[in-house]
Every structure is written in structure tokens, then in C-alpha cells.
N, C-alpha and C positions, 0 to 999 in steps of 0.2 A: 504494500500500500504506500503510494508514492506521498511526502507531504506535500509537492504542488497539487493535489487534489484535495487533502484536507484544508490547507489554506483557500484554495478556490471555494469549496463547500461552506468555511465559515465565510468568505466575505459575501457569499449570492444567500446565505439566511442568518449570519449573527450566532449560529450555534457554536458551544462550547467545542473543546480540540476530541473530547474522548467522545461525546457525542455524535460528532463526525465522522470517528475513527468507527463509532459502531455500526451510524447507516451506509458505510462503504462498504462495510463488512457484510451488513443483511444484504446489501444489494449488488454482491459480486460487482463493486466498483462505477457502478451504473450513476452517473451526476445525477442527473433527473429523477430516479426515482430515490436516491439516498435524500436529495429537496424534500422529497413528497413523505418517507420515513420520517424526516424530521420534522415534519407540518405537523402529519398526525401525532407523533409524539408531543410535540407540544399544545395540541389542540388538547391529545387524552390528560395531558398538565393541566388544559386550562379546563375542564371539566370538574376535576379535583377541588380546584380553587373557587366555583362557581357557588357555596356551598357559604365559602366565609364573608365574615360583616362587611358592611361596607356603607359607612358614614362623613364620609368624605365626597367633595367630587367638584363638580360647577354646575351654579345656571345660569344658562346660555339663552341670549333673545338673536333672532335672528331675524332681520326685515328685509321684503324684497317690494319691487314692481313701486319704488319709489313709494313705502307707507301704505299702501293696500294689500299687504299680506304679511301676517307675523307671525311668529313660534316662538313659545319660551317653554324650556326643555331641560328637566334636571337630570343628570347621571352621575350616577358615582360610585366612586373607586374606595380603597380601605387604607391608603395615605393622602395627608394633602401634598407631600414631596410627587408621586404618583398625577396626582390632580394640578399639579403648577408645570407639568410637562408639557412639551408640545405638541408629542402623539397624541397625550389625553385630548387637548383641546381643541387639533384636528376632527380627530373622531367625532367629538361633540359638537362641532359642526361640521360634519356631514350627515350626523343623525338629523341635525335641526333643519339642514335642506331639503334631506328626505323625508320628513313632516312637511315640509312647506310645497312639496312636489308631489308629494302621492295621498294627502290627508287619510294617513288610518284612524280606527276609530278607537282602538287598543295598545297597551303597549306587548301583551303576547294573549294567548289562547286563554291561560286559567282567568283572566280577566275578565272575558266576557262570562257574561250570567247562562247556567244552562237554560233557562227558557227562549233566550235568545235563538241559541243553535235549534233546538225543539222548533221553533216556531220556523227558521230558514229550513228544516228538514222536511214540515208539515208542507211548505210553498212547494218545494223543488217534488216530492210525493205527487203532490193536485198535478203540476206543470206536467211531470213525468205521463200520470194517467191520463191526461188530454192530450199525450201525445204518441197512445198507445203501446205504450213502452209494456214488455212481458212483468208480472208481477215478480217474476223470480230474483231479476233481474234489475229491480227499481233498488234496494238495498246500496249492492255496488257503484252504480251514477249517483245516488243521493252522497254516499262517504266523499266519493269524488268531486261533488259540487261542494262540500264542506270544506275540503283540504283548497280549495280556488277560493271558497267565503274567508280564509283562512288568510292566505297570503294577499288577500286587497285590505283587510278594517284589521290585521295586527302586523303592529312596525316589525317586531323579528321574524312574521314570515314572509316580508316584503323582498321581492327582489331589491338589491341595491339600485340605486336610481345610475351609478357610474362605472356599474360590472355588466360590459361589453359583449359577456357572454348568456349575459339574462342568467346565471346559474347561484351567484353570489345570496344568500341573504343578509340582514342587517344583525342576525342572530350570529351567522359567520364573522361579519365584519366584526363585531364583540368579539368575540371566540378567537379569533386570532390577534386582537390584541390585550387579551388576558393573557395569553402565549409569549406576547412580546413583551408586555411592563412583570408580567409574574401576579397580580393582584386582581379579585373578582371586580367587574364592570358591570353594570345596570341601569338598566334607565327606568330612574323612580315614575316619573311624569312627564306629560307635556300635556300643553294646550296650542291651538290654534286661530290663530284668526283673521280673519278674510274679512275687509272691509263691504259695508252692506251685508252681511249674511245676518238671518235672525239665530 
């Protein structure tokens, strides 16, 4: 194992040397997938950590369209050293964007109320049967329209508004920067608002 490739490996993702040295080793030498070894490793880090306090952070206003559309948007992290960084407050606005560009109505799934879901299930049922859909078979399209009611009205299962590949979401874009600061991230709140809306 050469160290022009362990040094290549830490500068293209920031990982440690024996860390390196291990995903070159899972991956018979392979650049790109020893990348992808160490993503998920540190995503399975940042899974770990998703667990502890977190009383720290910023809130963030963000205004566009010259005063007719705003976000104020709290997230936070479990140091203020953490929360006065740059990544943090990157992140924190481009959370605030993606409120301001895709208006969800949650910050994740356990938020909304199950009568809520119940009631989108009972719609998509009626819509399905008026549109002679087999009954066996209404169950699977109804899950299906939930997991789409899912990723429009809550922010982490929004696609990111600036992942090119439509594949990212905002729960990722978290996720991998718990990976990178070491410390759980969360977004307590937001609100929105759009001048004239009632």
C-alpha cells in the first residue's frame, strides 16, 4: 500500500492516516470506493452521535425577492465552538434556502400528527377507487403516495434544492456533516413567510 495513495485519500475526504490505510485495504486499493468506505463509515459515526444533546446552534433569518419572502430557522449542534464555525453556518443557510424554495410543512415525519397521514391515505384510497385500481393492489400505490407526501411537506425528506443529481436529501446533507464536525445537528424549527399569504 503505496502512501501517495493514502495521502491522496486523506486530502479528496479529510480522513485520518489508519483510516485510510483500512479503506484501501477493504477495497483492494480501489480510490473511489475506499471514498465511498469512508463516507459510510462516517455517516455509521454520524448515526451514533445523532442520539446526543444538542443545545447549542444558530438562528438564522434568511430574506429573498427583495423583503417578500422570509425564513427564520433554528438548528443546533452540542458546542457553541461547533456553532461559530463556518461549515455550521453554511449548512444553516442552505437549510434556510431550502425553506425559502421548496416551503415544507415539517421538519421530519414523526412531526406530523397521524390523523394527518390517515386522512392523505383515506384521499389517495377514494382517488385510487375512481380510478379502478384492483383492490389488492391499492395498499402498495397508497404506501407509495405517502413516501412522495413525505418528501414534499418534510424538510429531511426533501431532495436538496442544489444536489444535481435529485438523489441528495437534506436529512443526508445533516448526516454528512455530523461526519464532518463529529457533533449531532438538528433542526429545532423554522417558520416561513411569504409576503401576502394568510
Amino acid at each position: 500500500m503505496s502512501t501517495e495513495l493514502i495521502t491522496k485519500i486523506r486530502e479528496m475526504t479529510g480522513a485520518g492516516i489508519m483510516d485510510c490505510k483500512n479503506a484501501l485495504k477493504e477495497t483492494n486499493n480501489d480510490i473511489d470506493k475506499a471514498c465511498r468506505w469512508l463516507r459510510e463509515k462516517g455517516i455509521t459515526t454520524a448515526v451514533k452521535k445523532a442520539g446526543r444533546c444538542v443545545r447549542q446552534g444558530l438562528i438564522y433569518s434568511y430574506i429573498h425577492g427583495n423583503g417578500t419572502l422570509g425564513v427564520l430557522v433554528e438548528v443546533n449542534c452540542e458546542t457553541d465552538f461547533v456553532a461559530k464555525t463556518v461549515d455550521f453556518h453554511n449548512l444553516v443557510k442552505e437549510i434556510a434556502m431550502q425553506i425559502a424554495a421548496t416551503s415544507p410543512a415539517y421538519v421530519s415525519r414523526d412531526q406530523i400528527p397521524k390523523s394527518v397521514i390517515e386522512s392523505e391515505k383515506e384521499i389517495y384510497r377514494v382517488q385510487l377507487k375512481k380510478e379502478g385500481k384492483p383492490e389488492k393492489i391499492l395498499d402498495k400505490i397508497i404506501e407509495g403516495k405517502v413516501e412522495k407526501f413525505y418528501s414534499q411537506t418534510c424538510l429531511y425528506d426533501q431532495v436538496y434544492i442544489r444536489d444535481i443529481n435529485g438523489k441528495e436529501t437534506i436529512k443526508d446533507l445533516i448526516t454528512n456533516s455530523i461526519a464532518k464536525v463529529g457533533e449531532n445537528i438538528i433542526v429545532k424549527r423554522f417558520s416561513r413567510f411569504k409576503l401576502g399569504e394568510e
